[in-house]
N, C-alpha and C positions, 0 to 999 in steps of 0.2 A: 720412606719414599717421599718424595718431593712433589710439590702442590701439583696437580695437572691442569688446575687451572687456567685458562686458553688454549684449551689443548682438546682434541680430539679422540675418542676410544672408538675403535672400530669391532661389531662382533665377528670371532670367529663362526665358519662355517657350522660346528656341531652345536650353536646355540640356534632352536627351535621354537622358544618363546615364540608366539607371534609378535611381543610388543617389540623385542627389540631382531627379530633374527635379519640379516643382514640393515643391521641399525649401527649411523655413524651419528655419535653422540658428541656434543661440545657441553664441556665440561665448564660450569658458570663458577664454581665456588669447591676446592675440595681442601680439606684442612682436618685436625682431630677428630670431631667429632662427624664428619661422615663426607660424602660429595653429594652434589646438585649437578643436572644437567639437562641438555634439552634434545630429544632423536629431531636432528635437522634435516632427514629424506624421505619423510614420510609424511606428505601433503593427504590431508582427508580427500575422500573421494565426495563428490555431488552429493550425491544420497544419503552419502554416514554422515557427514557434516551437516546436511537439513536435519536429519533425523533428532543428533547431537542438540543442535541448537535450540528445537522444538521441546525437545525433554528436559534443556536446562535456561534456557535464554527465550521462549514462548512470544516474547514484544522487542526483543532484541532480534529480528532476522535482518533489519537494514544492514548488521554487519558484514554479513554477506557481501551485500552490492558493494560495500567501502572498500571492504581487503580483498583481492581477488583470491590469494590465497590464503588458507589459511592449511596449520600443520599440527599434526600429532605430537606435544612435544616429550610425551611420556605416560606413563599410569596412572602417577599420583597427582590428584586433585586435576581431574583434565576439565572439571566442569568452570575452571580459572585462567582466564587469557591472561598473558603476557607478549610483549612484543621484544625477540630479539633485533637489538640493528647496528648498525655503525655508527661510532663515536663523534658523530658530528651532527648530532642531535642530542639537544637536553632539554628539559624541564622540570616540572615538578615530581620530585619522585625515582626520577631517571638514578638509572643503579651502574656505573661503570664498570667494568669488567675489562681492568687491564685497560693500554692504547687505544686497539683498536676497538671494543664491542660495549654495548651497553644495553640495558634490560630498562624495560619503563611498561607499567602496567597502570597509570594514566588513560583514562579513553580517550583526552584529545588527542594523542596521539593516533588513532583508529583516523580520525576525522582529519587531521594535515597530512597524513599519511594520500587518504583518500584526495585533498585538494593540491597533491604532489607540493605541501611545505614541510612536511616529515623528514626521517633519515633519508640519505640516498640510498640505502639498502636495510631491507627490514622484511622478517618472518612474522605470522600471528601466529602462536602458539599456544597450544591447548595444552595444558597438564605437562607435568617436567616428571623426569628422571628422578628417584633421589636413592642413597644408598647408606645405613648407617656406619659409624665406625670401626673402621678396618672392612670393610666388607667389600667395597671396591678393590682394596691392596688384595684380598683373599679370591675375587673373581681374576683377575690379571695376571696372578701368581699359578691358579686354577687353570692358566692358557685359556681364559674365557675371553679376551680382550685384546685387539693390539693397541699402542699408542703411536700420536703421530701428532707433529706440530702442526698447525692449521695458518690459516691467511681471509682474510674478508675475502677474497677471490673465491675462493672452496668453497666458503659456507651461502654466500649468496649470490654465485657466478654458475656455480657448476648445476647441472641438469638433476634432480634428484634422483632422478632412475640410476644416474650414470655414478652417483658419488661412494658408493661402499666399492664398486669395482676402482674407481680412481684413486681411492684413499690405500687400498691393499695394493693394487700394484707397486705403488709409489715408493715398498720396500723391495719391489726388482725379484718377486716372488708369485707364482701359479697360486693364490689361494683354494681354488678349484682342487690340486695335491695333498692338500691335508686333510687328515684325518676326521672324518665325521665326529671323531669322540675326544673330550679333555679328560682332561686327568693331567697327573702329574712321573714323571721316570724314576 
């Protein structure tokens, strides 16, 4: 299979996990030995976020007030910020991903972000995706996954409520039609 790297996995209907079910995922790094990725629709709510921070960041809640949002980016290691954002910001550390996107886990960036000299488009993200080797190809193959090419538009234009419904329509298909259950024919 070919890298999905800047690319999008959307979950099918019959995945019930809570971390990922209706979870559209950008895929930062996938290659041999596993993928990496970030659930981009799912903004913490008020409460789970204080909660969060209290339990892991106790003298860090100004962050708060700097990012307004801040987002679920997966399971593993959620107690570890990173900032997805557009390629027109760098500094130290900054990780590019492809043209358009790049990762930077730097705290100045919290703070230009906050004094609007930051990316022009930028998520905080809490905890990423990861999946080891072959296990991705084996969830996809499983019909646990669609794929679909992505755009800086989608990822930090579109409404997160509205992005798993806009990502699965966009193959001209009733998600809502299939089958609560994967498997294989």
């Amino acid at each position: 299979m070919a890298s999905l790297k800047n690319q999008i996995i959307i979950s099918m209907p019959h995945m019930q996990d809570p971390y990922f079910r209706r979870a559209v995922v950008f895929i930062c790094e996938h290659n041999k030995d596993g993928a990496l990725g970030f659930i981009v629709n799912k903004p913490f709510e008020t409460l789970e976020l204080q909660d969060l921070f209290s339990d892991f960041f106790p003298d860090d809640d100004d962050i708060l007030k700097l990012v307004p949002d801040v987002y679920f980016g997966g399971p593993v290691l959620v107690e570890r910020g990173i900032v997805l954002h557009s390629a027109d910001y760098k500094i130290e550390n900054t990780i590019a991903i492809g043209n358009d996107f790049s990762l930077t886990s730097n705290k100045t960036i919290i703070k230009e972000i906050a004094e609007k000299k930051g990316p022009k488009h930028s998520k905080l993200m809490l905890g990423h995706a990861g999946w080891a080797q072959y296990q991705l190809e084996a969830e996809i193959e499983n019909g646990d996954w669609l794929l679909e090419h992505t755009n800086i538009d989608f990822i930090f234009n579109t409404e997160e409520k509205f992005m798993w419904d806009t990502a699965t329509k966009s193959f001209g298909i009733d998600i809502s039609e299939f089958s609560g259950f994967g498997g294989s024919a």
